[in-house]
KOLLOMI-32825 format. One record per residue (C-alpha): residue in one letter; x, y, z; residue number from 1. Coordinates in pm, 1 decimal, decimal comma. Each point is the difference from the previous one (the first is absolute). Example, Ala and Ser with C-alpha at 12.3 -4.5 7.8 and 13.67 -1.06 7.14 Angstrom:
BEGIN
 rest        x        y        z  nr
    a   1230,0   -450,0    780,0   1
    s    137,0    344,0    -66,0   2
//
This chain:
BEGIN
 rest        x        y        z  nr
    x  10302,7   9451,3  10341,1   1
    x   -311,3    -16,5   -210,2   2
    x    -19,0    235,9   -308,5   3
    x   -290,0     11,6   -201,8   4
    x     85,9    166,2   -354,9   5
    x   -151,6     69,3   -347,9   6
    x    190,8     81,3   -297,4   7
    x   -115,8    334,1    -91,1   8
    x    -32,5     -9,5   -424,1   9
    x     53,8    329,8      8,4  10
    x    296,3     22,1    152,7  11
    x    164,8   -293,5    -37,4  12
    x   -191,9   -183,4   -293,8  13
    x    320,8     63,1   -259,0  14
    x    258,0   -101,9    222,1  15
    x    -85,2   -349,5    177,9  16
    x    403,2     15,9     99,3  17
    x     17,4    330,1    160,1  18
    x   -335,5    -77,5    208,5  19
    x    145,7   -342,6     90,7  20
    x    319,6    100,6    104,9  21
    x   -143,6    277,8    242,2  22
    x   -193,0   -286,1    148,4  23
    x    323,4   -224,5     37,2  24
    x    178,4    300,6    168,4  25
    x   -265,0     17,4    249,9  26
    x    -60,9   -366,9     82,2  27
    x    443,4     -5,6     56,8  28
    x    -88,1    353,1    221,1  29
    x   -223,3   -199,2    260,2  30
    x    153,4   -339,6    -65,4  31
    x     36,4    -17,6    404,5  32
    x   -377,3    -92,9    -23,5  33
    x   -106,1   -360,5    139,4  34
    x   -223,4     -7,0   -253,5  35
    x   -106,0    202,6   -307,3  36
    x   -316,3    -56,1   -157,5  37
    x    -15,2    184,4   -384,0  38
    x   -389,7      5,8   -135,6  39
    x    -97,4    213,5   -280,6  40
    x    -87,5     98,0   -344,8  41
    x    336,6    -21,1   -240,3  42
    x   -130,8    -15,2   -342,5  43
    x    218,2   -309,9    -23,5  44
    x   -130,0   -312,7   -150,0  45
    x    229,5   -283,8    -17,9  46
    x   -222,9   -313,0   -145,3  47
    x    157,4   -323,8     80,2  48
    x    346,4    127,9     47,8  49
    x    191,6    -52,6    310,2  50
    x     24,4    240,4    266,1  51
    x    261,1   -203,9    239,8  52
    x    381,2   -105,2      9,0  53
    x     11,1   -327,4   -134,0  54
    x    266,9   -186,2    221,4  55
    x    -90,8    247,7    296,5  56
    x   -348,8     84,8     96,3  57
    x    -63,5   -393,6    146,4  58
    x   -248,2   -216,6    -99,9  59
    x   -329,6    266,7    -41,0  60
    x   -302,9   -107,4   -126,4  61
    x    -10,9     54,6   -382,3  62
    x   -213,0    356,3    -53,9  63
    x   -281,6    -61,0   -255,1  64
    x     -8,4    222,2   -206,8  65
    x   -336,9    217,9    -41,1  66
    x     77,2    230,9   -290,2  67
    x    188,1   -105,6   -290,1  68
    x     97,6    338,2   -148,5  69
    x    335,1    158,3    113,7  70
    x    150,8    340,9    -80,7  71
    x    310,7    204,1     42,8  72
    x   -141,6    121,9    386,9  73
    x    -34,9   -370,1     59,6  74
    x    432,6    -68,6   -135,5  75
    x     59,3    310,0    218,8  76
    x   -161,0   -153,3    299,1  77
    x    113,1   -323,0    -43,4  78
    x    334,8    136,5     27,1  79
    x    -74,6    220,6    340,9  80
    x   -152,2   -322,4    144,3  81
    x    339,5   -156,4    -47,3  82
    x    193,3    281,0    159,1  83
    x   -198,3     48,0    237,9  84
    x    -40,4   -429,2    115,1  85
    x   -406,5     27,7    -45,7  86
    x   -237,9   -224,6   -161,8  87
    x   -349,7     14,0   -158,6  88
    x   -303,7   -125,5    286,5  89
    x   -237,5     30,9   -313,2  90
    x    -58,1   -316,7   -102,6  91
    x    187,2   -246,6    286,1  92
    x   -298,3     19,7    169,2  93
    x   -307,5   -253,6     30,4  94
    x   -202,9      7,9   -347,2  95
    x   -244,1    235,5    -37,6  96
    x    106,6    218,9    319,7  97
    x    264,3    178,9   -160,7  98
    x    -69,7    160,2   -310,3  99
    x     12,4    370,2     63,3 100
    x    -74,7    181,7   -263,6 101
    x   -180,1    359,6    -12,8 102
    x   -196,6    112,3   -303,2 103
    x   -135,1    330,1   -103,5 104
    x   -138,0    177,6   -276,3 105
    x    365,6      3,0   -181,3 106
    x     80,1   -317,6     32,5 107
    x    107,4   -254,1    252,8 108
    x    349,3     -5,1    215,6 109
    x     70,2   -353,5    113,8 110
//
């Protein structure tokens, strides 16, 4: 299953919970999938904090962190990465060949 997804500010920019937990519901709909592949824009920023189980995700590569701001989307998504068993690519990846971020008149979304 690949899903590609942006948190719409309009409709779910007040309620990080409601938007993750929709997500979570359909990730545990298709969770027959060999593989599901999540890639978006989630308004989440997490800074340095850590988006697997300790004790349970295995020996990962530590993610380096690219943005050091974090806000309530980003606690709300570190929580539906947890449900859900995901991780953060951003950042686990070779130096320099990983830092997707997208910016526009507004602002920037890392």
């Amino acid at each position: 299953m690949y899903v590609i997804c942006r948190q719409r500010t309009l409709v779910w920019g007040r309620d990080p919970d409601a938007f993750f937990g929709h997500l979570t519901a359909e990730i545990y709909l298709n969770s027959t999938a060999d593989l599901t592949i999540l890639c978006g824009d989630f308004n989440a920023r997490i800074a340095e904090e850590n988006d697997l189980i300790v004790g349970v995700d295995g020996e990962l590569k530590k993610r380096v962190a690219i943005d050091l701001v974090k806000n309530r989307h980003g606690d709300s998504f570190l929580g539906f990465l947890r449900d859900c068993k995901f991780g953060i690519v951003n950042g686990r990846i070779e130096q320099g060949k990983d830092n997707l971020i997208l910016v526009f008149q507004q602002g920037e979304n890392r």
